[in-house]
FINUVEX-621382 format. One record per residue: residue in one letter; x, y, z of N, C-alpha, C, O, CB in turn. Coordinates in steps of 0.001 Angstrom, whole numbers, plus 524288, in hexadecimal, padded with zeros to 5 digits. Glycine has a CB too. Layout:
N
aXYZXYZXYZXYZXYZ;...
This chain:
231
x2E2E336D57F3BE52E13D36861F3E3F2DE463652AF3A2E2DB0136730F374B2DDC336957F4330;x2DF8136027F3A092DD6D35CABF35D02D7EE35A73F38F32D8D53576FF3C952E23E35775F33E4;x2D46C35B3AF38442D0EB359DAF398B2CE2D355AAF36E52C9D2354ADF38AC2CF1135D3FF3A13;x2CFE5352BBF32AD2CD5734F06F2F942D19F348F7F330A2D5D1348F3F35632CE4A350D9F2746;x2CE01344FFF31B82CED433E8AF35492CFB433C6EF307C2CDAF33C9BF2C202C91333AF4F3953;x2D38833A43F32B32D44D33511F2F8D2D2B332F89F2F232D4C132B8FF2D612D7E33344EF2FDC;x2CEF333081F310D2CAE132B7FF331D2CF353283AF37F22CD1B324CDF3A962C8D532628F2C74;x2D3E732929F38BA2D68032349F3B452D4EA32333F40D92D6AF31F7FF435B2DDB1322C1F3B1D;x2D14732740F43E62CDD43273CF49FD2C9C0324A9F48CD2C67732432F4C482CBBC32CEEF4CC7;x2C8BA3224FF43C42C14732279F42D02C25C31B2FF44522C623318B6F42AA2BD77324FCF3963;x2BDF3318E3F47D12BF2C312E5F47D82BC6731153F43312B9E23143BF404E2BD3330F82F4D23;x2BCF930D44F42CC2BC0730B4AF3D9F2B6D23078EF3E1C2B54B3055FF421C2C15330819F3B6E;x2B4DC30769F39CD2AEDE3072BF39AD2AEE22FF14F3C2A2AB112FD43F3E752ABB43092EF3108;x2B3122FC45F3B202B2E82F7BDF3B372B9A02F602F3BAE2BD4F2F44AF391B2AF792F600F366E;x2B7CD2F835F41EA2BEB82F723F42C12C0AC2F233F45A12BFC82EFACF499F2C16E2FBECF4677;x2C4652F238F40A12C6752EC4AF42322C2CD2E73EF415B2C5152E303F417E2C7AE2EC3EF4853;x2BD472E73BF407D2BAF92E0D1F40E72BD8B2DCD6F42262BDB12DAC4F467D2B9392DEBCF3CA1;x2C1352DAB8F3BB42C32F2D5D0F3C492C7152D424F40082C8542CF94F40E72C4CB2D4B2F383B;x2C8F82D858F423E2CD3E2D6D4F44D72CC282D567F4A692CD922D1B1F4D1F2D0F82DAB6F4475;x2C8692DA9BF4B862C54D2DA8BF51662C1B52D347F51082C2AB2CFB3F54182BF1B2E1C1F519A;x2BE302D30CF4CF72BCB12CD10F4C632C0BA2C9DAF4DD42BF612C74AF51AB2BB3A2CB6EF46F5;x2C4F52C8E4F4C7B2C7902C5D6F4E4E2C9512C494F54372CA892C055F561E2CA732C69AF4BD4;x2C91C2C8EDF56402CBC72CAD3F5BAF2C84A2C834F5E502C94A2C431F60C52CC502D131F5D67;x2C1272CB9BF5DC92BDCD2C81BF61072BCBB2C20FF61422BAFB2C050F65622B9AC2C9CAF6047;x2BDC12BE58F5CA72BD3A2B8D7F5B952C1D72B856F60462C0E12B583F640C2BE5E2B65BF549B;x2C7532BB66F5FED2CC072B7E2F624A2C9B72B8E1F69002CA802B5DEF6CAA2D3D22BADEF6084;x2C6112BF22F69342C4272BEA8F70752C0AE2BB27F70AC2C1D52B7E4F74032C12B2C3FBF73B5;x2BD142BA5AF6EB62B8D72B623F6D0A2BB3D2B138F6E8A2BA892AFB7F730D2B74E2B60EF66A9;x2BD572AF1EF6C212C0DF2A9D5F6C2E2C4482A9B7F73282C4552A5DFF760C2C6872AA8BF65D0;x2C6932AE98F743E2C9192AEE9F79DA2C4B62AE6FF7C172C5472AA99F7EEF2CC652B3DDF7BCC;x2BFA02B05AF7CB32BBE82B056F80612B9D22AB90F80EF2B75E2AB57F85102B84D2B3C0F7F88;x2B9B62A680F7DDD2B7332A187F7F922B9B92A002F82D32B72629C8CF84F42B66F29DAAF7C57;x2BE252A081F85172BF6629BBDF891B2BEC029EF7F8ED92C05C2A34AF90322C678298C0F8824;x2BC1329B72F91452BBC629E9AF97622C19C29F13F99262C57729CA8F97992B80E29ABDF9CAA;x2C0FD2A3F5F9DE02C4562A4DEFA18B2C60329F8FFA6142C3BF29B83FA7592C1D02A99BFA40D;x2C95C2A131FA7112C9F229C90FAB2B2C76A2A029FB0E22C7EB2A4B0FB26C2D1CB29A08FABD7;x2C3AE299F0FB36F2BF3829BD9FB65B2C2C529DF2FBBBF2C77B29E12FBACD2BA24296A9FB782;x2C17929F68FC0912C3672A275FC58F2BE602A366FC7582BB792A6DFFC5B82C71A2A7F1FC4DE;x2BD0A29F09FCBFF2B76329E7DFCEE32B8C12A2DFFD4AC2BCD12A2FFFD73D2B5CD29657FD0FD;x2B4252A5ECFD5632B3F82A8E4FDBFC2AEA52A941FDC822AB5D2A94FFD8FF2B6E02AF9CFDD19;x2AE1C2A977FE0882A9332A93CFE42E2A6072ADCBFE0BE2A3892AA33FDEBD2AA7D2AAE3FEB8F;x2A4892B0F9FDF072A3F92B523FDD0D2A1482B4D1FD85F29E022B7ACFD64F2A81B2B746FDCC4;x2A41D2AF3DFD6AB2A3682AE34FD0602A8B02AE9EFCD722ABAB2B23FFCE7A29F4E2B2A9FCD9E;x2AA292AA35FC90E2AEF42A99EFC65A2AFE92AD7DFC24B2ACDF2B0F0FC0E42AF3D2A4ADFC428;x2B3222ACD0FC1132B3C92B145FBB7E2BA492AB83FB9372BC972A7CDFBB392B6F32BC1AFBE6F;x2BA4A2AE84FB4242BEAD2AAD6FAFAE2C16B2AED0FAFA82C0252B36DFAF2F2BD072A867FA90F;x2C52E2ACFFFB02A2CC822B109FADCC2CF902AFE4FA8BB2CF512ABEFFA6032D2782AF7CFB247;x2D14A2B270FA8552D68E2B048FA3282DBA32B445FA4CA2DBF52B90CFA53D2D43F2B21DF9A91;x2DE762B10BFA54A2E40C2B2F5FA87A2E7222B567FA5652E6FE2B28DFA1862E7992AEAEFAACC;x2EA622B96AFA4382EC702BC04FA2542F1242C0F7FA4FF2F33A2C11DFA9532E8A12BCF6FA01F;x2F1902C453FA0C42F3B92C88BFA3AE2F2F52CD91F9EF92F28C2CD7AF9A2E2FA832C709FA5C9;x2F3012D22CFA3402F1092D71FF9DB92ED592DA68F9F7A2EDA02DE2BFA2762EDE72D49AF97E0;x2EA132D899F9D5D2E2982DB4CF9E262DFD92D572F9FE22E0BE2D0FBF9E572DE732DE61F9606;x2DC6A2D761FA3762DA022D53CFA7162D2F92D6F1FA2752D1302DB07FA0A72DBE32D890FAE82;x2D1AB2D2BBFA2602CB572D46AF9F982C7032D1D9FA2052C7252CD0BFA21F2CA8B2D2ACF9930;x2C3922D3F4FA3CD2C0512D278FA9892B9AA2D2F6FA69D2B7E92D6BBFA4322C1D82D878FB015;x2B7532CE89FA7AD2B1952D03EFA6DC2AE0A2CCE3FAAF52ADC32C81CFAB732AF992CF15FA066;x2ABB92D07CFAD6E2A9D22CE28FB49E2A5182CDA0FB1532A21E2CA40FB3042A9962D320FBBF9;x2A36A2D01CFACD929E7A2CE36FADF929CF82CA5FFA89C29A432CC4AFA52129A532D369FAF1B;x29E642C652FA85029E442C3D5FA460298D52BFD0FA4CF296252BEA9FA0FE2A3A82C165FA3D8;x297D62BDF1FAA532943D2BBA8FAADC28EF82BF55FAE4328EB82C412FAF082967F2B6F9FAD18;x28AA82BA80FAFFE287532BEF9FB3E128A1D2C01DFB85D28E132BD7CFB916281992BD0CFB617;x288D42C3DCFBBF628BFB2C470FC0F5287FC2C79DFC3F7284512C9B4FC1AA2920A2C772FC055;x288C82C810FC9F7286142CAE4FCD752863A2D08DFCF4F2892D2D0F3FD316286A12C89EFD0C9;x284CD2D37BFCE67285332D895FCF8E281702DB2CFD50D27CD22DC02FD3FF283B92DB0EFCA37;x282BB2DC16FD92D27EBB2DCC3FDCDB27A872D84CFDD042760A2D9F4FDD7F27C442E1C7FDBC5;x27AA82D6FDFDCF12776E2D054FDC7F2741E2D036FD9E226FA42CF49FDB5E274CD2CDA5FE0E6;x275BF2D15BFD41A271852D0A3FCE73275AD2CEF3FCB0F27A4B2D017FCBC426DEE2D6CAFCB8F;x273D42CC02FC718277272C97EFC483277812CB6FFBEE7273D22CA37FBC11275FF2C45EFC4FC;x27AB12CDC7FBD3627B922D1EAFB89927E192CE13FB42E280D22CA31FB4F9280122D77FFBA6E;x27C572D05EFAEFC27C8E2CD82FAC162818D2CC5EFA933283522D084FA7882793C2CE92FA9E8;x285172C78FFA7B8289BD2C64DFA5D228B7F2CA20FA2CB2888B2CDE1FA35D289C72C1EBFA366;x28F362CB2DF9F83291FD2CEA3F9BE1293C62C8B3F9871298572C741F9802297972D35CF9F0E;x291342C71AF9737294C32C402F93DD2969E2C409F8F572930E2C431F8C1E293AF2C0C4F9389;x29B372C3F0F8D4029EF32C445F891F2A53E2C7CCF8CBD2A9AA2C7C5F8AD929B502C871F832A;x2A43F2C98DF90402A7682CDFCF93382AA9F2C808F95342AC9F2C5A4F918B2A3832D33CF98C3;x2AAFA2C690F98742AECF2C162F990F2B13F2BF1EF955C2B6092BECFF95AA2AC9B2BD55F9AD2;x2AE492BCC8F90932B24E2BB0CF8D972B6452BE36F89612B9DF2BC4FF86D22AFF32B797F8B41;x2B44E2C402F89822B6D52C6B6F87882BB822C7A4F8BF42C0082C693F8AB72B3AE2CACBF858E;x2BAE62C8B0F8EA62BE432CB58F93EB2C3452C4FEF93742C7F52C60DF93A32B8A72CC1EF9C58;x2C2162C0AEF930B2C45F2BBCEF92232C9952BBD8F8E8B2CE512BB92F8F572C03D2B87FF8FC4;x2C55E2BC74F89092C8F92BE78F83CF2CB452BFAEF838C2CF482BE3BF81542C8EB2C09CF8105;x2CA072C480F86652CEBB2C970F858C2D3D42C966F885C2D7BD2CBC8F86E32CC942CEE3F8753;x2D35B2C57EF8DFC2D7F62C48AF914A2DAB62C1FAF8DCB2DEE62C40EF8CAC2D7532C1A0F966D;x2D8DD2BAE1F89F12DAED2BA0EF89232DE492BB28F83B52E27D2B910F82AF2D97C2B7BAF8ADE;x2DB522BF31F802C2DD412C234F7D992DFA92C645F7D292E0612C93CF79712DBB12C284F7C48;x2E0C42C647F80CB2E7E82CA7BF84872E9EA2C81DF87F42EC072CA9EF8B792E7692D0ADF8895;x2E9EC2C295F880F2EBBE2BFB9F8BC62EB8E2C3B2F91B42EF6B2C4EBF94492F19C2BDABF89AE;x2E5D02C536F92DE2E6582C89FF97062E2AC2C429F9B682E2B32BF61F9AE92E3A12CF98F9580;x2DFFE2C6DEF9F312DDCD2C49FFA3502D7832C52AFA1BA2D6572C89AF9E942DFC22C771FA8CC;x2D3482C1A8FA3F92D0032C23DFA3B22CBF82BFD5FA7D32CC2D2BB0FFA8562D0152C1B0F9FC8;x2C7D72C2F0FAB362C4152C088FAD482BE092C1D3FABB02BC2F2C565FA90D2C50C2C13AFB237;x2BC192BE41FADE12B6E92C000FABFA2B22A2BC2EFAF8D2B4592B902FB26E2B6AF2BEF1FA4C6;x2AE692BC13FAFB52A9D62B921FB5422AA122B5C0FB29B2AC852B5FFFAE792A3262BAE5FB76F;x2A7B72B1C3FB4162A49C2AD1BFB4132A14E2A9E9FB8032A1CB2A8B3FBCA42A75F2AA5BFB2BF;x29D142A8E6FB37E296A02A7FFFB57B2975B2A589FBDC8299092A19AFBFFB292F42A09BFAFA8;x295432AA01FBF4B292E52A92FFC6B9296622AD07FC7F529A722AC6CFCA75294152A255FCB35;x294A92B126FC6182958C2B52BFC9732931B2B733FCECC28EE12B83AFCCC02952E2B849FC6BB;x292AC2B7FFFD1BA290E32BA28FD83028F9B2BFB6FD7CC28BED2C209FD9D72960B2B9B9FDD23;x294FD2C250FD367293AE2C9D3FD70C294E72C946FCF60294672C65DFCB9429A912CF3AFDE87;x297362CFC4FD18E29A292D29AFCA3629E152D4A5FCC7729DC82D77BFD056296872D866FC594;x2A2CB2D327FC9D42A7EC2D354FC9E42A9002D926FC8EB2AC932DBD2FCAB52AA562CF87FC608;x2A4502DACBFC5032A52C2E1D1FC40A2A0952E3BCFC73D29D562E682FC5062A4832E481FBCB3;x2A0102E2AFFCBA129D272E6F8FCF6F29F2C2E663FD4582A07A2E9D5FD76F296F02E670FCFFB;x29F622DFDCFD4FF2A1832DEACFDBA32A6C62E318FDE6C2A9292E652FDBC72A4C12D747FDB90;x2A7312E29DFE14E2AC092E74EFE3562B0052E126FE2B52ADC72DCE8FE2682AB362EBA4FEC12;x2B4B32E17EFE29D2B8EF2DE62FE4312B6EC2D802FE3072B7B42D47BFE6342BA652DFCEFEAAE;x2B4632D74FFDE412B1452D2B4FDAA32B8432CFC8FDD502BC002D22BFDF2B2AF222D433FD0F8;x2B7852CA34FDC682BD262C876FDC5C2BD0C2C6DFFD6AD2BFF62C31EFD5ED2BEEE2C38FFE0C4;x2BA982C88CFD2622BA002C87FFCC5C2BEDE2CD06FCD3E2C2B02CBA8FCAAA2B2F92CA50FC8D4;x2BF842D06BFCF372C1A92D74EFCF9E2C7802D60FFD22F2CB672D8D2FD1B02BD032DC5CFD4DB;x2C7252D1FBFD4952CD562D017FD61B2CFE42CE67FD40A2D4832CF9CFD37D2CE822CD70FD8ED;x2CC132C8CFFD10E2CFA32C54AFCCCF2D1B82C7D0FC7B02D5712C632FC51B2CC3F2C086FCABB;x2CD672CDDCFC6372CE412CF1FFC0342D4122D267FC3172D7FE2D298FC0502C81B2D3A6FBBE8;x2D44D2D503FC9012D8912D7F4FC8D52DDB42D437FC7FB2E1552D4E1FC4E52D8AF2DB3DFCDD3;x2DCEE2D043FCB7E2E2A92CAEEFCA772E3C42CC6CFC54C2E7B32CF17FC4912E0FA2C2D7FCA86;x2E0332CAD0FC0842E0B82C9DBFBBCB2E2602CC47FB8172E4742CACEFB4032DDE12C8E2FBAB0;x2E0B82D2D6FBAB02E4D32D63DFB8C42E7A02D7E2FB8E12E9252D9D4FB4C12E51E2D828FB807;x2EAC22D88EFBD9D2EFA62D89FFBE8E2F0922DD4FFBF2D2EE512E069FC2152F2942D673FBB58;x2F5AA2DE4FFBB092F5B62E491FBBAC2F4512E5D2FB6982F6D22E99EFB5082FB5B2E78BFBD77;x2F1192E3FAFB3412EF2D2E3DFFAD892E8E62E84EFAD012E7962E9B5FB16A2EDB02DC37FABF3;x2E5D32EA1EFA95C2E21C2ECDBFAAB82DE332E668FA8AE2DFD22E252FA6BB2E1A22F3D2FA76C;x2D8312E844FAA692D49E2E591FA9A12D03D2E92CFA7052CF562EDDFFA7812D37C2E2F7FAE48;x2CD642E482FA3832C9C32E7A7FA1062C4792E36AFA2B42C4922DEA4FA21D2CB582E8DCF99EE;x2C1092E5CEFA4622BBD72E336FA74C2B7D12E500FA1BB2B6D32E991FA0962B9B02E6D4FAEE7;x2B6212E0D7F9F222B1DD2E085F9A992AC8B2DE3FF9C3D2AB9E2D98FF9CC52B3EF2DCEBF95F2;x2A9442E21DF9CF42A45E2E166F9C9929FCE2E384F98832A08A2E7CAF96702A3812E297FA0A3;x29B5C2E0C0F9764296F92E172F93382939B2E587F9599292612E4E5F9A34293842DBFAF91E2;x2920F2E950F935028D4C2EC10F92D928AC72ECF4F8E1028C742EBF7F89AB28DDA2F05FF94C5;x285752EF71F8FAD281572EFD0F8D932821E2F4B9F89A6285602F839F8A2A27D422F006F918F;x27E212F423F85582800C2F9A3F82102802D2FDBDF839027C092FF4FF857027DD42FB08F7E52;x2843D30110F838C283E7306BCF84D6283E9308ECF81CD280B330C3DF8327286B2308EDF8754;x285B430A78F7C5E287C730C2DF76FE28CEF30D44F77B528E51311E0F77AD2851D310E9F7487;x290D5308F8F78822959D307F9F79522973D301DFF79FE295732FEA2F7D10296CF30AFCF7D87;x29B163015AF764129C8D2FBEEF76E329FF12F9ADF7BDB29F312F5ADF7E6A29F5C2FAD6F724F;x2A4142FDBEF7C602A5EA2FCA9F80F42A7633028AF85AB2A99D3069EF846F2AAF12F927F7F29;x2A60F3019DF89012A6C930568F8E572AC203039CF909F2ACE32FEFEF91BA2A19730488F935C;x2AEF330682F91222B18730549F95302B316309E2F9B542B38930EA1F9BF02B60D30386F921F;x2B3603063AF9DFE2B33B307CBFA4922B892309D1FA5972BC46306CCFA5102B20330253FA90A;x2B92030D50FA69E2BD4C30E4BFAB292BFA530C74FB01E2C40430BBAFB1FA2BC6E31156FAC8C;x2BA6E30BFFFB1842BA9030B4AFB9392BD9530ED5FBBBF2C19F310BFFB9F92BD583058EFBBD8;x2BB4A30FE8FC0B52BE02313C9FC47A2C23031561FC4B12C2A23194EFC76F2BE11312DDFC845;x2C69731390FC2622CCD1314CAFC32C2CC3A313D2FBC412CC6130F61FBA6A2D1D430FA7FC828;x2CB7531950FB8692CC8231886FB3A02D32831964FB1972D46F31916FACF72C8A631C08FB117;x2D64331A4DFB5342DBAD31A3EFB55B2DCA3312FCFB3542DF8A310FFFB00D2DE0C31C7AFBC64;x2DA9F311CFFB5402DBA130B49FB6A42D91F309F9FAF732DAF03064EFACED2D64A307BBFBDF5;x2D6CE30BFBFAE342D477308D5FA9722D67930D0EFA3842D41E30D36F9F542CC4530843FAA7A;x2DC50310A3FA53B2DD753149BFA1512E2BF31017F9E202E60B30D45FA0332DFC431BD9FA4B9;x2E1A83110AF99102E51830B95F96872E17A3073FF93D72E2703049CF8FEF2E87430816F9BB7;x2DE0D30741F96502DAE53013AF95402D60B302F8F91F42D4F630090F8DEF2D87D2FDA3F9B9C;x2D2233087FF94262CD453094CF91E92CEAC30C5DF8CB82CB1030C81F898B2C95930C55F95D7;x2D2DB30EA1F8B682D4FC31131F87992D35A30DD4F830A2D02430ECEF7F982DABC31216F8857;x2D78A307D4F841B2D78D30588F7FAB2D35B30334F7DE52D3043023DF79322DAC2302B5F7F8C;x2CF00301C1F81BA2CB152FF72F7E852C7533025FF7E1B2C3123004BF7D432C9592FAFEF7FED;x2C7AD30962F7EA82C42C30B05F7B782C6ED30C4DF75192C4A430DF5F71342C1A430FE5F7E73;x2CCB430AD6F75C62CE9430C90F70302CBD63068AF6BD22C95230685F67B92D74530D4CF705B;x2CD25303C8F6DFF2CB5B2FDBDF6B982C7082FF89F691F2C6813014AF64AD2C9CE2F871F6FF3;x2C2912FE8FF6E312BE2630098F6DB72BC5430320F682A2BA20301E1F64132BE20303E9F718F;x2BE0830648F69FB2BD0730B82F63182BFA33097DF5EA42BE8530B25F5A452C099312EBF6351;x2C28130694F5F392C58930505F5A532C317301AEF56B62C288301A0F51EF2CA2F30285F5B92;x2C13D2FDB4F5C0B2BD092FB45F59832B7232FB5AF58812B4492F7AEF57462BD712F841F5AD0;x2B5AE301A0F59802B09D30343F56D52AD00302BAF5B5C2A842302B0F5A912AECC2FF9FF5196;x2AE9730262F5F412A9D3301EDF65412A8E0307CBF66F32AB8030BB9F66102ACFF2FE24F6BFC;x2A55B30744F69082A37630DD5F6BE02A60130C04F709D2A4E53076EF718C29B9831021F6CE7;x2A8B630DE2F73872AA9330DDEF794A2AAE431362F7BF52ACDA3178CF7A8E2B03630B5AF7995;x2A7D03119AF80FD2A9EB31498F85E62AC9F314AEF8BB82AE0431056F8D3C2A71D31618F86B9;x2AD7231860F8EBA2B06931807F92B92AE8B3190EF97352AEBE31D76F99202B3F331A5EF9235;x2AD71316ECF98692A9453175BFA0512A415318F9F9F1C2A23431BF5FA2602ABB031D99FA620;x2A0A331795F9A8229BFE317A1F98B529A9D3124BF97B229E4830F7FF965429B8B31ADEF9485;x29714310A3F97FB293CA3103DF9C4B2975430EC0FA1932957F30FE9FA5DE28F5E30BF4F9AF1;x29C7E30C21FA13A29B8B30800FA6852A2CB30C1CFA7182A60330D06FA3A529AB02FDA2FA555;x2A2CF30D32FAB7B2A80930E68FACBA2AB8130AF7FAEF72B03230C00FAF212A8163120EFAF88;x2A97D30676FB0F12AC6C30257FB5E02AC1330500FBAE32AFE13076AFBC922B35130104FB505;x2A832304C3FBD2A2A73C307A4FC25D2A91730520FC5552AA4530095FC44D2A276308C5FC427;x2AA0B30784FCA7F2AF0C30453FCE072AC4C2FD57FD04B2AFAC2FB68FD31F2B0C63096DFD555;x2A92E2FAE4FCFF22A92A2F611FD0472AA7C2F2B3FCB502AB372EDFFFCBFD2A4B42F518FD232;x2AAC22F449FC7872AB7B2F0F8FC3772B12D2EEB3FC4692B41F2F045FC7DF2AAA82F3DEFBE13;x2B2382EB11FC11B2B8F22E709FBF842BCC12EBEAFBF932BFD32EC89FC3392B9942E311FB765;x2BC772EF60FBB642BD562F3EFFB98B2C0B32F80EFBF582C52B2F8CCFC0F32B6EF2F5FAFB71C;x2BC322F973FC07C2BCAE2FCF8FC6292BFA92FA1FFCA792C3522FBDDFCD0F2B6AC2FE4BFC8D1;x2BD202F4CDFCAD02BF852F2FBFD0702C6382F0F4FCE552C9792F181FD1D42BAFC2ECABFD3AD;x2C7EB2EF34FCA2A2CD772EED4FC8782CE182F314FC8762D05D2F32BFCCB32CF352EC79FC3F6;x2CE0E2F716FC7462D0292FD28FC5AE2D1CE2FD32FCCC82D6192FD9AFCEEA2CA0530335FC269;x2CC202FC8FFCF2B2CEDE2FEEEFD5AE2D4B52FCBAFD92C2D7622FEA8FDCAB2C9E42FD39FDA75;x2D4E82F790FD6012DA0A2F3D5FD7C72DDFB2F5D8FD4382E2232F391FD5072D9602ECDCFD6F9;x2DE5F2F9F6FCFCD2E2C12FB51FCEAA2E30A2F8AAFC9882E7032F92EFC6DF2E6932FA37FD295;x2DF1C2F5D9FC7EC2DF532F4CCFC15A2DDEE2F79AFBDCE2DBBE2FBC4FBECF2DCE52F133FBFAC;x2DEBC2F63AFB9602DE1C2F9DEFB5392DACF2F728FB35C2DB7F2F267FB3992E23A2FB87FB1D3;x2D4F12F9B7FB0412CFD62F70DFAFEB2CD0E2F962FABF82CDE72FE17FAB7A2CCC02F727FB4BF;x2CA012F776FA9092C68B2FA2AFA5F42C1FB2F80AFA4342C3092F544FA06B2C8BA2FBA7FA237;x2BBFD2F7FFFA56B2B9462F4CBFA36B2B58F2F83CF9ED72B42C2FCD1F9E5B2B6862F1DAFA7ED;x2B49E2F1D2F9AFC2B3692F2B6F94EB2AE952F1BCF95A42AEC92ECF0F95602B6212EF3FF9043;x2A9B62F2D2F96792A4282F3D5F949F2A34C2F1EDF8C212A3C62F519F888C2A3452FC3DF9674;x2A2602EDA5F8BBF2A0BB2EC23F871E29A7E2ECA7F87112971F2EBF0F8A6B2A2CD2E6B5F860B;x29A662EE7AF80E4294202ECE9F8228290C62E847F7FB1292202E67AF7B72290EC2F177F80A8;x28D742E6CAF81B128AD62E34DF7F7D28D622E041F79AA28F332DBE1F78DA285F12E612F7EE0;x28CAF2E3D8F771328DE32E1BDF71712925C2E1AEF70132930F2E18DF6B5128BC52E416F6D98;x295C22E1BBF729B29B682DFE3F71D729B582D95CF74DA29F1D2D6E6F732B2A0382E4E6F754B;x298AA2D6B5F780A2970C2D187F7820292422CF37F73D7291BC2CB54F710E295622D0EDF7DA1;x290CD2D17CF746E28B572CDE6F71482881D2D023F6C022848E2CDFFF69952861D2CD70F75E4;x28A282D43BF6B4B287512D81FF662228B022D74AF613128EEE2D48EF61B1287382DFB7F67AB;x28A2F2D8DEF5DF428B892D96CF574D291E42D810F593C2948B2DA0DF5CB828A0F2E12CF5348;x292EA2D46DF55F42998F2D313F568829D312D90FF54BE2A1982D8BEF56A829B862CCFBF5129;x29CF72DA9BF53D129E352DFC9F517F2A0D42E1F3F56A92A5762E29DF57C7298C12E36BF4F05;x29C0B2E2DBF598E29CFF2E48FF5FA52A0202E024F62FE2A2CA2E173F66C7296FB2E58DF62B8;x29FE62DD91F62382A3052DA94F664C2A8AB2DA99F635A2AC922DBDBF65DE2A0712D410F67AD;x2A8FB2D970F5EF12AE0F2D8FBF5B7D2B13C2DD10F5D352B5BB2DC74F5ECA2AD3E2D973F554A;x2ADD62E333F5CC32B1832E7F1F5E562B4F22E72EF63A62B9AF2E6C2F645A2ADCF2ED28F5F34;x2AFC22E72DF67BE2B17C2E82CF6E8F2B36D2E34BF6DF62B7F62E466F6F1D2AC8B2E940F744D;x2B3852DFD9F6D482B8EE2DA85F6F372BC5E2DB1EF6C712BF5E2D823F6EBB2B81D2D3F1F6E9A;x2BF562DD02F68322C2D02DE63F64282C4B82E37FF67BD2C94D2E36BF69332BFF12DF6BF5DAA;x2C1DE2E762F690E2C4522EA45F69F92C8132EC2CF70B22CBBD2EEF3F721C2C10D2ECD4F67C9;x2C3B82E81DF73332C57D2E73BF7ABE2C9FB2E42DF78962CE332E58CF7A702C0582E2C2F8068;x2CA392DF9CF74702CE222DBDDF74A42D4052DEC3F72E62D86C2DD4EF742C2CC492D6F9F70B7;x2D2B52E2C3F6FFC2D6ED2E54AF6C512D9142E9FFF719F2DD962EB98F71222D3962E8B3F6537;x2D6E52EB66F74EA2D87A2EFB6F791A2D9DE2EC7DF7D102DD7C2EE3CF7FB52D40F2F3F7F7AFE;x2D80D2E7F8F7E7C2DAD52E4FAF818B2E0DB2E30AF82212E3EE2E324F85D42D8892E1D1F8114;x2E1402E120F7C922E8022E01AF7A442EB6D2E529F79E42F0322E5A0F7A4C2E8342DD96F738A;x2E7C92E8A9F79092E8CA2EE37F7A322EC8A2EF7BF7FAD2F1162F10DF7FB22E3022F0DDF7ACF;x2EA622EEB8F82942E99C2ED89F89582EFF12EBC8F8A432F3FA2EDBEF8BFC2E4242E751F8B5F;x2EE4A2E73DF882C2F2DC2E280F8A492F7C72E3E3F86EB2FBFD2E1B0F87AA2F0DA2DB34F88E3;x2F7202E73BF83932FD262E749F81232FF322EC39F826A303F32ECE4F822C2FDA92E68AF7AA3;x2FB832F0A9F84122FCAA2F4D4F8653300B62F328F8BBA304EE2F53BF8CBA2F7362F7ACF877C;x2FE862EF8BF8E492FF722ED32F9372306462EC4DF93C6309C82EE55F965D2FBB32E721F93EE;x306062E86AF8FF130A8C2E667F8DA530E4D2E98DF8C94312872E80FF8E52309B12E420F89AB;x30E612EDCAF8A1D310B62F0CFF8876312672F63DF8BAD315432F9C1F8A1230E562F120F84A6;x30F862F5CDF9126310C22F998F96AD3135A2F58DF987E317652F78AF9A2D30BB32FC21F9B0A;x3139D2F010F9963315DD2EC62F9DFA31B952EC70F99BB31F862EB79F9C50311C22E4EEF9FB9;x31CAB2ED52F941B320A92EB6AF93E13241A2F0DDF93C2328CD2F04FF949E320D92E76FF8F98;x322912F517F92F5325D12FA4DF95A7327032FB38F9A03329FC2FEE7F9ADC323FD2FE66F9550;x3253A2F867F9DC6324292F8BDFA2CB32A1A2F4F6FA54E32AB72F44AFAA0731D622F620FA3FB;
């Protein structure tokens, strides 16, 4: 047995930069233009119409949780934006007067419109947290059948591009979340836990996790492509 490596498992100390730089300027650039708005009693949220992957971020602004008002996620919307329109996929996300939270309410009608939107496509629900010593978490939710295909690839991204990632640490998608309540209607779902500093810390960190959700996303959609045309 050869027991000596050839280094080609080892990631690389500075993988990819220039190229990943580029990627984030082109999500960067997709993320300035708002969604087109969709007003309900509840509070509005913006769409971008598509087909593919569905990319959802409920909590982009403040919103109500048991009747306290929890604090925005912001950068999670206009990324969730980007990325639709950089897979020509679907995208929703809140906007400012929210009433409840789209990821706690039971049967949010945020939880109806993202199902319309996805069709028979999977969805990925992106929300911000706080440091854990992990850049990105990702959730399962209750039916992890429903999210087998999807969490694979962006923990491969992930690592490729030099992030610590985990899997139902801290946040699993417990059955009220976007995540859980699509999974129970028979979608395929997976939500991405970013942390902090992939919005607002050392560009480094943000360069990776948006380079690398963006690179597993196209991932996604050509996988997609490539079952519908055997099919």
């Amino acid at each position: 047995m050869n027991l000596e490596t050839t280094l080609q498992d080892i990631t690389p100390l500075v993988p990819d930069e220039d190229n990943r730089a580029r990627e984030v300027s082109e999500l960067e650039r997709l993320s300035l233009s708002p969604g087109q708005r969709e007003s309900h009693p509840t509070g509005p949220w913006e769409v971008v119409l598509g087909s593919g992957v569905l990319f959802s971020a409920p909590h982009e602004v403040p919103h109500i949780r048991d009747g306290a008002e929890k604090i925005a996620e912001r950068g999670t919307g206009a990324l969730a934006l980007a990325l639709a329109r950089f897979t020509t996929g679907s995208g929703i996300t809140t906007a400012p007067g929210q009433v409840g939270d789209p990821n706690w309410d039971a049967s949010s009608p945020y939880i109806e419109r993202a199902h319309i939107l996805a069709d028979d496509g999977p969805t990925v629900d992106i929300h911000m947290m706080r440091p854990r010593g992990v850049e990105l978490c990702i959730g399962l939710g209750p039916f992890p059948r429903l999210a087998d295909g999807l969490w694979q690839v962006f923990v491969d991204e992930a690592v490729a591009a030099g992030l610590r990632v985990s899997v139902n640490w801290p946040f699993g998608a417990n059955e009220r979340t976007v995540t859980a309540q699509l999974q129970a209607r028979g979608n395929r779902a997976v939500q991405l836990e970013l942390s902090w500093e992939c919005f607002n810390g050392p560009d480094l960190a943000k360069t990776r996790a948006w380079s690398s959700i963006g690179r597993a996303a196209r991932r996604l959609v050509n996988t997609k492509r490539e079952l519908s045309a055997r099919s």
